[in-house]
Structures are given as C-alpha cells and as structure tokens.
C-alpha positions as CSV (number, residue, x, y, z in Angstrom):
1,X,0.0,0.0,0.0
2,X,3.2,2.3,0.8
3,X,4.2,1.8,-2.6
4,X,1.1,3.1,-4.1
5,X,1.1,6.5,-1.8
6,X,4.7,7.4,-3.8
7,X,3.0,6.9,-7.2
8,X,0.1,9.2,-6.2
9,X,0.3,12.9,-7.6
10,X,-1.2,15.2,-4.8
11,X,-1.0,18.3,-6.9
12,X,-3.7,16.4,-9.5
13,X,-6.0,15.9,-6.9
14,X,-5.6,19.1,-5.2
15,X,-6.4,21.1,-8.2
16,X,-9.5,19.0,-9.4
17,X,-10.7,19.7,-5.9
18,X,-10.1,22.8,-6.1
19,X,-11.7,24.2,-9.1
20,X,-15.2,21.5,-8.2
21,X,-15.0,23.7,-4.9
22,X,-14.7,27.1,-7.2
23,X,-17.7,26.1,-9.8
24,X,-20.1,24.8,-7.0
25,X,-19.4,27.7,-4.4
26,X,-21.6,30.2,-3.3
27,X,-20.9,33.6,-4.4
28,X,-24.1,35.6,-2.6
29,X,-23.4,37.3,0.1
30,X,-20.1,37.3,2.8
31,X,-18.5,34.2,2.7
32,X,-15.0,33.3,4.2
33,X,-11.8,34.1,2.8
34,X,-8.4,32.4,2.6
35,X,-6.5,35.2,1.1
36,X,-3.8,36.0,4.0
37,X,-3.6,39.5,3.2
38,X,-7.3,39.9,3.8
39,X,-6.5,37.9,7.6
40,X,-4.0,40.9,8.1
41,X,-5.9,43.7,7.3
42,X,-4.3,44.9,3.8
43,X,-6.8,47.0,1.7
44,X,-5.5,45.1,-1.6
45,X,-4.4,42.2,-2.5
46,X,-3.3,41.4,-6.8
47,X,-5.5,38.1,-6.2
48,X,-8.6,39.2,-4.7
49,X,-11.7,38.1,-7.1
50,X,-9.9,35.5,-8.7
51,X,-12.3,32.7,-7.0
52,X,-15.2,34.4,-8.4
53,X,-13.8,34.5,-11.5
54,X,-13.2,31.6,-11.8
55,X,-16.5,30.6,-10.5
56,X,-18.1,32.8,-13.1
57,X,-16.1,31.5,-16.1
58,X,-17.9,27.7,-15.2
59,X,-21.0,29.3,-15.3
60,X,-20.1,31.1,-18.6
61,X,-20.6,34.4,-17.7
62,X,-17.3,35.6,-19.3
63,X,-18.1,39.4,-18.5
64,X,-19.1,39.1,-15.1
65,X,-15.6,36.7,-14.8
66,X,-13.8,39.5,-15.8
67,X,-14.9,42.2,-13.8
68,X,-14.3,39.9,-11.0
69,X,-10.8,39.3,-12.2
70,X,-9.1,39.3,-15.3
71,X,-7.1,37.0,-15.2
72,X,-10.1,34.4,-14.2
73,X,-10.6,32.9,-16.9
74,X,-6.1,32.3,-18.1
75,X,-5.8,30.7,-14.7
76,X,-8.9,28.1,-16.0
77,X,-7.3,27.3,-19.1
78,X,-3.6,27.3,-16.7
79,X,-5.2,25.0,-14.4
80,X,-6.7,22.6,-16.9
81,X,-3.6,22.2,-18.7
82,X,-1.8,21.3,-15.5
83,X,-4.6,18.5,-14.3
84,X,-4.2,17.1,-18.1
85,X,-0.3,17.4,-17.9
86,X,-0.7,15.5,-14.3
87,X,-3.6,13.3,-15.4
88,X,-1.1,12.0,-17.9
89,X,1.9,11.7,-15.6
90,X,-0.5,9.9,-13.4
91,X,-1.1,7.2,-15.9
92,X,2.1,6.5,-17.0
93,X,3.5,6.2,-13.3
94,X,0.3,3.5,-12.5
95,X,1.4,1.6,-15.8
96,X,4.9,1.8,-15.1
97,X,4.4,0.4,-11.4
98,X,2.2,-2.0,-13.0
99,X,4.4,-3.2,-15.2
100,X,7.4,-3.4,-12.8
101,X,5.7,-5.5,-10.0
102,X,3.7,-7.6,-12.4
103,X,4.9,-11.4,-11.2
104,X,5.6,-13.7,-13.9
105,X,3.1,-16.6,-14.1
C-alpha cells in the first residue's frame, strides 16, 4: 500500500478539488476568505476576485468573470492544462508500477 502512496500525484488531486469547490461555491453574500492579506488587514491584495472568477467562467458568464478578475478565466485554461499534464503523468507512473511489479506466471 506504501508503494502506491509514492506513485500518487497530490497536486492532480488538489487542483480538481479545487476548481469543483470554485464552480459549486456560493458567491451571494459574505463568505469566508483564505487570502492572507485579507486575515491581516491589507486593503489590496493582486489576487482578490480570482475565485469568483473563476466561478463565473464555469458558469459562462465571461463578462461578469472578468470584472471579478481578469485574469479568471487564463488561470482556467492554466489549471486545466496542469490537471491534463498531471492526469497524464499519473497514468504512465500506474502503468509503469504496473508493469514493474507484475509477477511472472
């Protein structure tokens, strides 16, 4: 079971999570916030919207996404990119570990 932990990419699984949390969120009203500079009281921070953005690109409302954050809808396309990049990796490392402990009959 060990062996199958070091063949598990994290950062796949992180993202996915991530971005379902992002599309299915609620964006009425206060909600709580996990951007640090926001904790310690800074009036601006260069990533503040982003998760409404992004929330607003899966919903297609590329306008709305925008005025949210512009750069919503690049770190969408960034973030797919990486899961397909990892998805792959992923795949390769199973078969790979597959074919390695596979016992001859």
């Amino acid at each position: 079971m060990k062996q199958w932990i070091k063949h598990i990419y994290f950062e796949l699984y992180i993202w996915i999570v991530a971005l379902i949390a992002l599309a299915v969120m609620d964006c009425s009203g206060e909600h709580y916030s996990l951007c640090v500079a926001k904790w310690i009281g800074l009036p601006w921070c260069p990533g503040c919207g982003i998760g409404h953005a992004i929330h607003e690109t899966f919903h297609g409302n590329w306008s709305q996404s925008f005025q949210y954050h512009p750069l919503g809808i690049p770190a969408v396309l960034i973030l797919f990119y990486r899961i397909t990049v990892l998805t792959r990796l992923q795949i390769a490392s199973i078969n790979s570990y597959i074919a390695f402990n596979k016992k001859p009959i």
